[in-house]
C-alpha positions as CSV (number, residue, x, y, z in Angstrom):
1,X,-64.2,24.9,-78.4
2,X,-63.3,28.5,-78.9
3,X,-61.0,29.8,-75.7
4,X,-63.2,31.9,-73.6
5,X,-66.6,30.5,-73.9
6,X,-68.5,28.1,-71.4
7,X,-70.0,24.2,-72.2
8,X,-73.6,24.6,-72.5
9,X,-74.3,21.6,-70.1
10,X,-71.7,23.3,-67.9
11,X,-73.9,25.4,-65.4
12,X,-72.2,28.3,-64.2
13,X,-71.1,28.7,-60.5
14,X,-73.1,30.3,-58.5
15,X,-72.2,33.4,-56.4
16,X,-71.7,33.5,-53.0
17,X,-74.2,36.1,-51.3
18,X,-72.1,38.5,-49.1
19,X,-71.3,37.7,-45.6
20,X,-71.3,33.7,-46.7
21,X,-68.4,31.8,-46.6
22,X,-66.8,30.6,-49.7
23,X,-67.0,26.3,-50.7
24,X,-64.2,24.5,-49.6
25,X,-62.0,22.9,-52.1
26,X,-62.4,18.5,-51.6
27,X,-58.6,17.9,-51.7
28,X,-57.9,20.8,-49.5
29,X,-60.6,19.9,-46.6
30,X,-59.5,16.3,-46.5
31,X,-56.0,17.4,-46.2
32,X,-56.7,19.8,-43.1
33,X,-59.0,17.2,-41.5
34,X,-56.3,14.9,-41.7
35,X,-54.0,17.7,-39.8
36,X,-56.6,18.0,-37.5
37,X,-56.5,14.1,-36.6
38,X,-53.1,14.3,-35.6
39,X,-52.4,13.4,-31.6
40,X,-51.0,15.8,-30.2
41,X,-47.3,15.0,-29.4
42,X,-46.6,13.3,-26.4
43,X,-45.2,15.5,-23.3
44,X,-41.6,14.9,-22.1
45,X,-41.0,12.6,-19.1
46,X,-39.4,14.0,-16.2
47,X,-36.2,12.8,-15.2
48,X,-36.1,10.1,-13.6
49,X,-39.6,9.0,-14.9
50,X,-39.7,6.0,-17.1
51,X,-41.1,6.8,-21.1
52,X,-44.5,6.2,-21.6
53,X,-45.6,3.3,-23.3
54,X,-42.1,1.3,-21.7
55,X,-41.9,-0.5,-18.7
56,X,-39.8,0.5,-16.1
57,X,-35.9,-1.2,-16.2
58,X,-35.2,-3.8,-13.1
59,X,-31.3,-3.6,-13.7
60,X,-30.0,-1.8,-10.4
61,X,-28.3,1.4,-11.1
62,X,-24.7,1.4,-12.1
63,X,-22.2,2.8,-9.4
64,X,-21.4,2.1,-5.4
65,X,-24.0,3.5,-3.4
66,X,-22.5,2.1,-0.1
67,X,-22.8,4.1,3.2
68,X,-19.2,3.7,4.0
69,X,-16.6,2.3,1.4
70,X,-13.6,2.4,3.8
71,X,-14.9,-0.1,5.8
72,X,-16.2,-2.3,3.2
73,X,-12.5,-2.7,1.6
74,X,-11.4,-3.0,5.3
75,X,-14.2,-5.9,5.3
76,X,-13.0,-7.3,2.3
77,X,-8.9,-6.8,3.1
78,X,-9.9,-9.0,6.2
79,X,-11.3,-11.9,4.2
80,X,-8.9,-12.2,1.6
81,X,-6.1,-12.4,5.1
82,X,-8.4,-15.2,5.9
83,X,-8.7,-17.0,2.8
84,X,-5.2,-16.6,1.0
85,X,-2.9,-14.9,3.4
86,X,-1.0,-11.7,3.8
87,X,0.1,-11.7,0.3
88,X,-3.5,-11.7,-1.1
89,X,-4.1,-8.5,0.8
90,X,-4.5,-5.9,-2.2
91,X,-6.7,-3.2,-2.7
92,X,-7.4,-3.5,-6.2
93,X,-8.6,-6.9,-5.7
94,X,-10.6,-5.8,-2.4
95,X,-12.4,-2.9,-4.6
96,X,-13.1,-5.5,-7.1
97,X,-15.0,-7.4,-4.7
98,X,-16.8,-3.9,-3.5
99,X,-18.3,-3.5,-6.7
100,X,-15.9,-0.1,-7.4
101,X,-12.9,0.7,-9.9
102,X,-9.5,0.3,-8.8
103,X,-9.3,4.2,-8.2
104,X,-11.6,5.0,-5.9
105,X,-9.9,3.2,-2.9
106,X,-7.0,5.2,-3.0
107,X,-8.6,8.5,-1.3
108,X,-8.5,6.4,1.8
109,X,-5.3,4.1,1.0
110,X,-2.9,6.2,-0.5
111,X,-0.5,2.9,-0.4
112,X,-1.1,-1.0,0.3
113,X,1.1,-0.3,3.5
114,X,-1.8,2.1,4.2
115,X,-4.2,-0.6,3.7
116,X,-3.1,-3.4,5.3
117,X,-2.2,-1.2,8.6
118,X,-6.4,-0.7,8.5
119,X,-6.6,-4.4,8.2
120,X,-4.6,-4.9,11.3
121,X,-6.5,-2.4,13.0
122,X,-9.7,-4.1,11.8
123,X,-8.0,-7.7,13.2
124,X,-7.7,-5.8,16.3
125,X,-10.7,-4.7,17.2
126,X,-12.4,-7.9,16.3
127,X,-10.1,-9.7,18.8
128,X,-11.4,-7.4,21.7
129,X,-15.2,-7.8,20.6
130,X,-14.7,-11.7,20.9
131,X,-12.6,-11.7,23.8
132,X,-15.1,-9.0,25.9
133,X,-17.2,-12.3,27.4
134,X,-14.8,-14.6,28.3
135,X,-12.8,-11.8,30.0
136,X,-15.6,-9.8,32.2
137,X,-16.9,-13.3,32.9
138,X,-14.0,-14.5,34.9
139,X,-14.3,-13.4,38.9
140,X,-11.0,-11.8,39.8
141,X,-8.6,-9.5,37.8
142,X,-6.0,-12.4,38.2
143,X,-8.5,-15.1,36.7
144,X,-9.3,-11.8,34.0
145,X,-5.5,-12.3,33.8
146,X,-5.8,-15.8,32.9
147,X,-8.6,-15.6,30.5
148,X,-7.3,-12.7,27.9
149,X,-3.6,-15.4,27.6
150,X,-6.2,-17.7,26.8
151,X,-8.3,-16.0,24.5
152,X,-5.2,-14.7,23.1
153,X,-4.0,-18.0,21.8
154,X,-7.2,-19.2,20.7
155,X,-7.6,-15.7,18.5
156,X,-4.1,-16.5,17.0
157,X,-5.0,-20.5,16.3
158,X,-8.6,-19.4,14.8
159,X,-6.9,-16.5,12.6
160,X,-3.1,-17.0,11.9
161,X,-3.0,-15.0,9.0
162,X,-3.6,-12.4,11.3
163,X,-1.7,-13.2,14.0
164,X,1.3,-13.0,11.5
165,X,0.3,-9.5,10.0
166,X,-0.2,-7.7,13.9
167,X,3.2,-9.6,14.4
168,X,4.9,-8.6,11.2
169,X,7.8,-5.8,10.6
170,X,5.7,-3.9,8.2
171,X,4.4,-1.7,10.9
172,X,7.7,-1.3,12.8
173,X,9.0,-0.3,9.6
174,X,7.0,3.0,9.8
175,X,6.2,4.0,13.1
176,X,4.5,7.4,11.8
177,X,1.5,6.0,9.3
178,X,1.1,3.2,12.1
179,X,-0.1,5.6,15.1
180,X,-3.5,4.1,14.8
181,X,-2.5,0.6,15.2
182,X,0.5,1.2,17.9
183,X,-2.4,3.4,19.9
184,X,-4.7,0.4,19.9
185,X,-1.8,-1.6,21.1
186,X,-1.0,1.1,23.8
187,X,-4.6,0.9,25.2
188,X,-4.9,-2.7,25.0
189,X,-1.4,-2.9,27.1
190,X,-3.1,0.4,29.3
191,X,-6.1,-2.7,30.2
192,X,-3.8,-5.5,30.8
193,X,-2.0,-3.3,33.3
194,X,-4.8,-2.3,34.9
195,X,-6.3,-5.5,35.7
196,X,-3.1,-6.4,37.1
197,X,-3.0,-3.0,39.0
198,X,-6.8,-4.0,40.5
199,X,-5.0,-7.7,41.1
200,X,-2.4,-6.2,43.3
201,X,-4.6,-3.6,45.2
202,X,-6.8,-6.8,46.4
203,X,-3.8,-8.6,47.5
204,X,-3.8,-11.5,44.9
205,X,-0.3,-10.6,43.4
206,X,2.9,-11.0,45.5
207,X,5.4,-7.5,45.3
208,X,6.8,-8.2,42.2
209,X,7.8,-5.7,39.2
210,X,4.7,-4.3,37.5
211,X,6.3,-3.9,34.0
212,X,7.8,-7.7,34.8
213,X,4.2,-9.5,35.2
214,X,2.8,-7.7,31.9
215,X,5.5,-8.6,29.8
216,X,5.6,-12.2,31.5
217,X,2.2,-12.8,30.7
218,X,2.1,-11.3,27.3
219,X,5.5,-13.2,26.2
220,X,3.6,-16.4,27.2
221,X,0.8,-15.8,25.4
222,X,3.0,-15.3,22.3
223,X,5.2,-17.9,22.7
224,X,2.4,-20.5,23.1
225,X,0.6,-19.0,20.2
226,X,3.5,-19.2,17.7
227,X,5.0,-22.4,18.9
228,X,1.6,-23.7,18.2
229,X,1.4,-22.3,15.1
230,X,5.1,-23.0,13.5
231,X,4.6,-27.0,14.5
232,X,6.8,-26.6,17.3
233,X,4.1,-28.1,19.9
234,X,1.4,-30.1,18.7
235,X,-2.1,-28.7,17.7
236,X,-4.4,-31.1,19.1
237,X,-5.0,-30.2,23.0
238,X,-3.4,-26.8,22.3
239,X,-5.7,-24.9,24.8
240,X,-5.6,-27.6,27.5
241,X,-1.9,-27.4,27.7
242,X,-2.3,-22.9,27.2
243,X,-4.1,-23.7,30.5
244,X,-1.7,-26.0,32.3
245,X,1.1,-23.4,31.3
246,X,-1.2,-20.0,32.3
247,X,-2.1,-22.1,35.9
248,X,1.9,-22.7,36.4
249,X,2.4,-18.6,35.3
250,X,-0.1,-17.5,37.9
251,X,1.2,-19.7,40.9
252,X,4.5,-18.2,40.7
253,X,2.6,-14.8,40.4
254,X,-0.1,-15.3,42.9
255,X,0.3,-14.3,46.6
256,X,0.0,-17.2,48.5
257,X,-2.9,-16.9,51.7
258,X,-1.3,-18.0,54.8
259,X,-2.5,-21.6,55.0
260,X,-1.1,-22.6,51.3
261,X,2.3,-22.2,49.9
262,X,1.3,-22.2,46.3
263,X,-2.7,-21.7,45.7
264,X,-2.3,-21.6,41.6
265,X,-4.9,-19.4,39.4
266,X,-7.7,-22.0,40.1
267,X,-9.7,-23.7,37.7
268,X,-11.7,-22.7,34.2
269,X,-10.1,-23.3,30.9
């Protein structure tokens, strides 16, 4: 067929009258209708919002989110003393156990002297919260007397490793970083003078030197507790005997009421 001219079967294509929109091409309507099926795409989670379309994650989030991380490596120092000893006492194995990296102790424990000074401190104050009962529940200040040598001992038999670390040179080494502990030390020798103070204002101590009786009564607390504990007196009975030897301490100590010559402490282990 010559260029130019039309099939005859061919009809021709008809006009579009004006203001009419022009036929759409097939290929090209499909193609936008397709476009137009599209979802639109899918808005941004917010942080901290899980993705659509995936559950939520039940693995806790990474990092220590404790309220206070000195004293749960102070926690921890204290039961490694229990379990292993003095040596065992580390920080990096006491962050370990925290949940934190072997860094993050060292704002508060520049140094494991640092560390085990907090320890002792810790071992300190636990001593005076079990100690508080027995104490106040004894009637006079020289039966109170009594009762702290005896809880004393018992602390020391229940918790040697500490006994040896509030004992040790370590702290005497350094007087300056141990100001905390030697000021707990100073008030707990500030109470024990006191009761025996109140003992002697109520007549129950005979005239004796007051620095004498402290140290009297604290060296006998000692001595029992170590002699105990280095197998130099048995341990079986240990506090029946601390008894017998804090009843002898408080007869020589004890003013003696006009009808007796030597009235003792009285009774109560």
């Amino acid at each position: 067929m010559p260029p130019g001219r039309k099939r005859a079967d061919q009809p021709p294509a008809k006009k579009a009258k004006a203001g009419e929109p022009r036929a759409k091409k097939a290929g090209a309507t499909e193609s936008r209708e397709k476009a137009g099926a599209r979802e639109p795409p899918a808005k941004k989670a917010k942080a901290g919002e899980p993705r659509a379309g995936r559950a939520p994650s039940k693995r806790p989030a990474r990092g220590y989110h404790h309220g206070d991380l000195k004293r749960a490596l102070v926690d921890e120092g204290l039961a490694l003393l229990e379990e292993a000893g003095i040596e065992a006492v580390r920080v990096r194995e006491a962050a370990r156990r925290v949940g934190v990296s072997p860094a993050a102790p060292f704002r508060h424990f520049p140094s494991r002297e640092d560390f085990l000074r907090a320890v002792a401190l810790a071992g300190m104050e636990r001593f005076e919260v079990v100690s508080a009962a027995e104490i106040a529940s004894a009637p006079t200040p020289l039966l109170r007397f009594r009762a702290l040598g005896l809880a004393s001992v018992r602390f020391a038999l229940e918790h040697p490793a500490l006994f040896e670390l509030l004992n040790g040179p370590a702290f005497r080494a350094d007087p300056e970083g141990a100001r905390a502990l030697h000021a707990a030390q100073d008030e707990a020798r500030s109470r024990l003078q006191a009761m025996l103070d109140e003992a002697r204002a109520r007549g129950e101590l005979r005239p004796t030197d007051p620095i004498v009786t402290e140290v009297a009564g604290r060296a006998m607390a000692y001595g029992l507790a170590r002699m105990f504990l280095d197998g130099h007196l048995p341990r079986e009975g240990a506090m029946e005997l601390t008894a017998a030897v804090l009843d002898v301490l408080g007869e020589g100590l004890a003013q003696a009421p006009p009808d007796a010559t030597r009235p003792g402490l009285g009774s109560a282990s």
